[in-house]
N, CA, C and O atoms as a MOPAC input file, in Angstrom:
PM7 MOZYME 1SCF
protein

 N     18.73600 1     0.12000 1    49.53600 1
 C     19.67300 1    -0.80400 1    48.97400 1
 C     19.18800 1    -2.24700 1    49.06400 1
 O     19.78100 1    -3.25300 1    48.67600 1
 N     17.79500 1    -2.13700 1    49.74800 1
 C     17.43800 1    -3.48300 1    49.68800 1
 C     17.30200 1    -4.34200 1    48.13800 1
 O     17.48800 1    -5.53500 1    47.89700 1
 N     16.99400 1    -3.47000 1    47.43700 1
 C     16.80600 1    -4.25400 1    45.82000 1
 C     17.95300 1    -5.06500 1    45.73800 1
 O     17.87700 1    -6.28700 1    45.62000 1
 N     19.21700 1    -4.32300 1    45.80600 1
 C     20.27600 1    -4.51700 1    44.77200 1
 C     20.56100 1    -6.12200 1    45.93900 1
 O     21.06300 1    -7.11800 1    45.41800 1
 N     20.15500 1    -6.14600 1    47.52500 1
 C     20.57300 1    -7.48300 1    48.16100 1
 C     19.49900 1    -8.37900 1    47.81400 1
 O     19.61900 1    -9.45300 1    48.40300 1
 N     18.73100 1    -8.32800 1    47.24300 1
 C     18.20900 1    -9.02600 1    46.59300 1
 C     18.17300 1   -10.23000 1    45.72900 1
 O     18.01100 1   -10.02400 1    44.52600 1
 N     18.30100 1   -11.48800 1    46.15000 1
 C     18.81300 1   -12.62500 1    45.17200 1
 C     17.89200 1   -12.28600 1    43.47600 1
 O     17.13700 1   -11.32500 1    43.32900 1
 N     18.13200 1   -13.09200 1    42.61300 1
 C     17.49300 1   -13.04400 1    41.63200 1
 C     17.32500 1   -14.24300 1    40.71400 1
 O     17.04000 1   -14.25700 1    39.51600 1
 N     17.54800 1   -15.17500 1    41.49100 1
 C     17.12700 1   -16.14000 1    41.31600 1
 C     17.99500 1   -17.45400 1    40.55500 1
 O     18.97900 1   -17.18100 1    39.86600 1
 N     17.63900 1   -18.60100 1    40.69900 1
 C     18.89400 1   -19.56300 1    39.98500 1
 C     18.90400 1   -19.90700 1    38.38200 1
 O     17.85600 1   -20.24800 1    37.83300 1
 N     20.09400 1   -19.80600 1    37.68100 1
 C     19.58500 1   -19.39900 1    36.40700 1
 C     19.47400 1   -17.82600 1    35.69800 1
 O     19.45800 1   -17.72100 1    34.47200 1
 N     19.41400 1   -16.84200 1    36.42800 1
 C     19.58700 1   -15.83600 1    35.97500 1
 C     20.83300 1   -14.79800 1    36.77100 1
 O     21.49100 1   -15.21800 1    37.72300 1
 N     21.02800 1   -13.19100 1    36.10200 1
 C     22.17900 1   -12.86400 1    36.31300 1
 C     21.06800 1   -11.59100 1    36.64100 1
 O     20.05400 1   -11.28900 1    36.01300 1
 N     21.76400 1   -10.85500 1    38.09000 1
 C     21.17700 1    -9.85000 1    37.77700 1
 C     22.33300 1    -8.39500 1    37.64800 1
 O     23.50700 1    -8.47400 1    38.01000 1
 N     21.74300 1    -7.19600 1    37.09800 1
 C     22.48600 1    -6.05000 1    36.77500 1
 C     21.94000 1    -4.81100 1    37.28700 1
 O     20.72600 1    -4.61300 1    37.23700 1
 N     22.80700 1    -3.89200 1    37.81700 1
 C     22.54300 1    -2.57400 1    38.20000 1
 C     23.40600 1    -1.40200 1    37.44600 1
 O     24.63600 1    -1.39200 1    37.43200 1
 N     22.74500 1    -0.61900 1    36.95100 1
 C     23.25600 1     0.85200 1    36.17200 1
 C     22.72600 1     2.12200 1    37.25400 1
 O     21.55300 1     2.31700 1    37.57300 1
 N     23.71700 1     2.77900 1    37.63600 1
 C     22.83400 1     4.17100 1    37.78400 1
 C     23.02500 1     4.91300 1    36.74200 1
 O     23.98500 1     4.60800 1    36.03400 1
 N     22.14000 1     6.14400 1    36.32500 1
 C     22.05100 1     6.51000 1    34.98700 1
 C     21.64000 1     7.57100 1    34.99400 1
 O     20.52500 1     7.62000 1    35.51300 1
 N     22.35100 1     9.34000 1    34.34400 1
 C     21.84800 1    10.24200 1    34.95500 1
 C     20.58700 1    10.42400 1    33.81600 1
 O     20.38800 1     9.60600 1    32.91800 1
 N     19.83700 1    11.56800 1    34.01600 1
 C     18.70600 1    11.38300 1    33.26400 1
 C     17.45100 1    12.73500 1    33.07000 1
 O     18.05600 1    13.79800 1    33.21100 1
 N     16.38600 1    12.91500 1    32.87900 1
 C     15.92800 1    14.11200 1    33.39000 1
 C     14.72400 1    13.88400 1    33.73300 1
 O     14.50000 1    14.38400 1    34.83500 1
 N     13.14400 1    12.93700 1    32.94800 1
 C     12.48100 1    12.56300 1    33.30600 1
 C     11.82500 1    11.52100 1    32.29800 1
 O     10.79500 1    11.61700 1    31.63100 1
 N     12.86700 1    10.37100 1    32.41700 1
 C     12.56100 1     9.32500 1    31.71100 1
 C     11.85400 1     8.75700 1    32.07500 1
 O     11.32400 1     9.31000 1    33.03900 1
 N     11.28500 1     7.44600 1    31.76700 1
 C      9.98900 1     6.38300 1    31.84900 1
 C     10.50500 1     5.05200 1    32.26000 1
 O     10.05900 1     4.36400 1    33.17700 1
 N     11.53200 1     4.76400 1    31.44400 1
 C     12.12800 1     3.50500 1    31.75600 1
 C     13.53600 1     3.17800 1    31.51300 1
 O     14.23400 1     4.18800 1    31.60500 1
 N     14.21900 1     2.07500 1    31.22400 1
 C     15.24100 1     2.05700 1    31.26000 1
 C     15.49500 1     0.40800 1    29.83300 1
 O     14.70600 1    -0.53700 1    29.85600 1
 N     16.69300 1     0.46900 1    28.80100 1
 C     16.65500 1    -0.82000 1    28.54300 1
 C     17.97500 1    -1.16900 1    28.44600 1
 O     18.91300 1    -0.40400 1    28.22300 1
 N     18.03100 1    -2.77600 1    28.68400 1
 C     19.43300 1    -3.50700 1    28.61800 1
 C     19.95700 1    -3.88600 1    27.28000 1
 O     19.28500 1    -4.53900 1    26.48100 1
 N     21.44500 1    -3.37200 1    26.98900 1
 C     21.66400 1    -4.14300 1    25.96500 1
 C     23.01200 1    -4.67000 1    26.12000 1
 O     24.03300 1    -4.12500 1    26.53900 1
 N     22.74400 1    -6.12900 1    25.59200 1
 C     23.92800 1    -7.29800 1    26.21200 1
 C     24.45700 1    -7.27700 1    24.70100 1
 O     23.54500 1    -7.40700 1    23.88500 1
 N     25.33400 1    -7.18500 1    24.33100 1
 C     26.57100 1    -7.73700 1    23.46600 1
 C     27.39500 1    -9.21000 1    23.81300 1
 O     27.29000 1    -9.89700 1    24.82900 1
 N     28.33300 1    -9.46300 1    22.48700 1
 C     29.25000 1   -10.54600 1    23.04000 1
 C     30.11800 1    -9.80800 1    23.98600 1
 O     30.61200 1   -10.53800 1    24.84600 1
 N     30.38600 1    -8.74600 1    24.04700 1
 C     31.61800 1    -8.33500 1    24.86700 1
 C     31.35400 1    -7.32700 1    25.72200 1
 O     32.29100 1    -6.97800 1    26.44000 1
 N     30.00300 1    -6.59500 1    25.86600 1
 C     29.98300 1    -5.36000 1    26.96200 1
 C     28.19700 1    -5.80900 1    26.84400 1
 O     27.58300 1    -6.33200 1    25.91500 1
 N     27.67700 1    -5.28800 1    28.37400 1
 C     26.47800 1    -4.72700 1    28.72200 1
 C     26.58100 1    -3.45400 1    28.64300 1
 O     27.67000 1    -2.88900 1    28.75000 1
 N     25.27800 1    -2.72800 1    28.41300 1
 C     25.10500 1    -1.28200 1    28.47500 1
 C     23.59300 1    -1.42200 1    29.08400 1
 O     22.82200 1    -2.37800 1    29.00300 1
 N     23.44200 1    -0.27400 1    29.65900 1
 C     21.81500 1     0.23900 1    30.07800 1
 C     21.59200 1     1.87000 1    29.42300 1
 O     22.44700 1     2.73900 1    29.59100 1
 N     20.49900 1     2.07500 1    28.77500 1
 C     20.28100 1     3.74500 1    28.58400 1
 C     19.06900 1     3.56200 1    29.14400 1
 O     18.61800 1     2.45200 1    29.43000 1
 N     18.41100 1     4.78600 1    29.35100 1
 C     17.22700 1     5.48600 1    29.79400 1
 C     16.51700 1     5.95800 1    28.52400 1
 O     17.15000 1     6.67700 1    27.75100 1
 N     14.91900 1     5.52300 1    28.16800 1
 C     14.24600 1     5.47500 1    27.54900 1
 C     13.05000 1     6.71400 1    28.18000 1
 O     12.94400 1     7.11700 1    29.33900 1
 N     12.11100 1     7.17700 1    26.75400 1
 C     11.21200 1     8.04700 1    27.68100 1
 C     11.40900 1     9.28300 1    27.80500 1
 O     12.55700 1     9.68600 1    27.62300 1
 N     10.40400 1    10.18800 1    28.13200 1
 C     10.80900 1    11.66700 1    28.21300 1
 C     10.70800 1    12.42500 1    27.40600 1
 O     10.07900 1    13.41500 1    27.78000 1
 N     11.22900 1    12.47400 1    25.84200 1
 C     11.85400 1    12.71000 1    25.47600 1
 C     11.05600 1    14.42200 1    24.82600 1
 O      9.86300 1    14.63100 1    24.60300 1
 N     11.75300 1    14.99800 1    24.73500 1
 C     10.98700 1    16.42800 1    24.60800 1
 C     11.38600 1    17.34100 1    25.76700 1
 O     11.45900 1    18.54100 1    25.50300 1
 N     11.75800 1    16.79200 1    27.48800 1
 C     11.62400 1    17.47200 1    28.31200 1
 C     13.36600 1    18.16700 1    28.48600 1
 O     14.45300 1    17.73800 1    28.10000 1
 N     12.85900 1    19.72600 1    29.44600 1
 C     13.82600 1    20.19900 1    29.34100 1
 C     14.26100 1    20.21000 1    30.35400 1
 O     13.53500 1    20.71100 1    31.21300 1
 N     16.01600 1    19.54000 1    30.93400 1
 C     15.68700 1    19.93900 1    33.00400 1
 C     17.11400 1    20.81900 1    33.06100 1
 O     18.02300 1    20.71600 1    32.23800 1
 N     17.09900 1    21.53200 1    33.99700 1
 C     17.82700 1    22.88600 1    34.64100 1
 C     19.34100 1    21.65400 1    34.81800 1
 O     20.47400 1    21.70300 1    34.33900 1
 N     18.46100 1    20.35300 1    35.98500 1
 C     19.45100 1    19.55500 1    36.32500 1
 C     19.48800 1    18.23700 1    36.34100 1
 O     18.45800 1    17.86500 1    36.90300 1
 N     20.11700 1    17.35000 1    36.02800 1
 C     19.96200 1    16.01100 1    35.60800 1
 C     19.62000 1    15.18800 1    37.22000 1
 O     20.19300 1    15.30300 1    38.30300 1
 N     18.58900 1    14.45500 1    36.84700 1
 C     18.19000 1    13.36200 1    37.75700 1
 C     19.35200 1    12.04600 1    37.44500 1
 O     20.06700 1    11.91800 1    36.45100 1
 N     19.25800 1    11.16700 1    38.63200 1
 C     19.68700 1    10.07100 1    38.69300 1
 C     18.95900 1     8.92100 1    38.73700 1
 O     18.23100 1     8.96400 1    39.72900 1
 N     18.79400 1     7.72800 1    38.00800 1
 C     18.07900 1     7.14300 1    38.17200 1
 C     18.81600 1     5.40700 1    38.26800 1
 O     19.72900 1     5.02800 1    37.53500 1
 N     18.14100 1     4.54600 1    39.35700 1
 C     18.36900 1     3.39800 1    39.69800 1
 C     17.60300 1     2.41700 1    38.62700 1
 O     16.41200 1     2.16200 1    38.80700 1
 N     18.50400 1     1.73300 1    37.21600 1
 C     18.01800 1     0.74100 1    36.76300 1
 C     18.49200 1    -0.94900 1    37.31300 1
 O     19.59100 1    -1.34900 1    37.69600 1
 N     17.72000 1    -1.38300 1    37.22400 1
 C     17.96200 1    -2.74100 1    37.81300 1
 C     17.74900 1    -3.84100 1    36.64800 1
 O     17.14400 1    -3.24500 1    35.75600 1
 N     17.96800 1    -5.14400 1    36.26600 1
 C     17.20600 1    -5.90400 1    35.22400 1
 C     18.15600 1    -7.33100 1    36.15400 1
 O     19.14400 1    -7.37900 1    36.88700 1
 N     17.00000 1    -8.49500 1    35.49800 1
 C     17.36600 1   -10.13200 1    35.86200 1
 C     17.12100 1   -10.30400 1    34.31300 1
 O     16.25600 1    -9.77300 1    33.61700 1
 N     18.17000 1   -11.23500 1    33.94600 1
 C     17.67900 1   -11.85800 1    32.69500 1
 C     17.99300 1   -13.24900 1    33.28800 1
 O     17.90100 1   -13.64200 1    34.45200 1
 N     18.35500 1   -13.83000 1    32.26400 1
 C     18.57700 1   -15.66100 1    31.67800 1
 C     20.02400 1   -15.76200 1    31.43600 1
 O     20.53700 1   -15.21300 1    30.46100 1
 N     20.81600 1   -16.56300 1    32.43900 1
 C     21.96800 1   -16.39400 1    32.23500 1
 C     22.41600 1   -17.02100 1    30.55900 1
 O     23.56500 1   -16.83000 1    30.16000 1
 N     21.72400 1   -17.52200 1    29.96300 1
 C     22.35400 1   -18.39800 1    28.64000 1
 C     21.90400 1   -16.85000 1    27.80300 1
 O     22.00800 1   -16.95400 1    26.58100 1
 N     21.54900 1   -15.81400 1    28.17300 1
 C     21.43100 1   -14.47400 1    27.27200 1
 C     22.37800 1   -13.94300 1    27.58300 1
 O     22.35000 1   -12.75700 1    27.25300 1
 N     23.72800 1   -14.39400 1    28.34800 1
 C     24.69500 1   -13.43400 1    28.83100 1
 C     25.82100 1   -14.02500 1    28.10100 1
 O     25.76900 1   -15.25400 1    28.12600 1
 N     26.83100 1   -13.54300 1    27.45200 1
 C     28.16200 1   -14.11600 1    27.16800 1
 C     29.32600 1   -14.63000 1    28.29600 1
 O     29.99200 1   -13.62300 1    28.53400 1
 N     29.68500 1   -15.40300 1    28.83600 1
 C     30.40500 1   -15.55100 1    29.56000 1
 C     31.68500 1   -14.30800 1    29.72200 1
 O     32.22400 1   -13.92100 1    30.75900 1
 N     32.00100 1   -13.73400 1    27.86400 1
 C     33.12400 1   -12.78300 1    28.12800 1
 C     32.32700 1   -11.38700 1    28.24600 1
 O     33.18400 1   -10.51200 1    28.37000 1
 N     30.90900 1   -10.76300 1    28.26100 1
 C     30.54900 1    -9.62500 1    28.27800 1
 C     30.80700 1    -9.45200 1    29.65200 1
 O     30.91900 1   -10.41300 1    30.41400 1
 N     30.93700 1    -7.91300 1    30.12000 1
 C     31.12600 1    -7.31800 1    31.18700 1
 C     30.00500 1    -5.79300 1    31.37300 1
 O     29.05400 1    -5.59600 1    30.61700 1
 N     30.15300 1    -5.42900 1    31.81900 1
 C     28.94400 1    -4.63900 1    32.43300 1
 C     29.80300 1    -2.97200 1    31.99200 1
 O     30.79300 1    -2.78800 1    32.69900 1
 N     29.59600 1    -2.11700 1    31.21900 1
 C     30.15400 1    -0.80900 1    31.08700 1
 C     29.20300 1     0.05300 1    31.10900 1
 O     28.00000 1    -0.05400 1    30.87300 1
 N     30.05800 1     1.19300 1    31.51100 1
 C     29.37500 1     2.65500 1    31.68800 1
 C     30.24000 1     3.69900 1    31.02800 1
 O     29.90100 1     4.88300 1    31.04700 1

């Protein structure tokens, strides 16, 4: 849990998704005026019995954030 205590610096916002998954590569952010989302990128072809979980993290630039977006899952 050390990441997530992690400052990220002045000027930017940072975000955490967990995200279930099976054996993706990466992960990408997408900010709207009114919601964040994260999906899982990668993989794609593979077949799993059982879904993995995976820890995405991202810092952007707070002037890339809307003051009214919020973070959904």
């Amino acid at each position: 849990m050390a990441l997530l205590a992690r400052p990220v610096g002045e000027g930017r916002r940072g975000f955490a998704f967990v995200l279930p998954g099976c054996a993706e590569t990466g992960a990408v952010l997408d900010i709207r005026d009114d919601r964040i989302t994260a999906d899982l990128v990668g993989g794609e072809n593979v077949n799993c019995a059982t879904a993995n979980y995976f820890l995405a993290t991202f810092a952007v630039d707070t002037g890339r954030v809307s003051p009214s977006a919020k973070p959904v899952r």
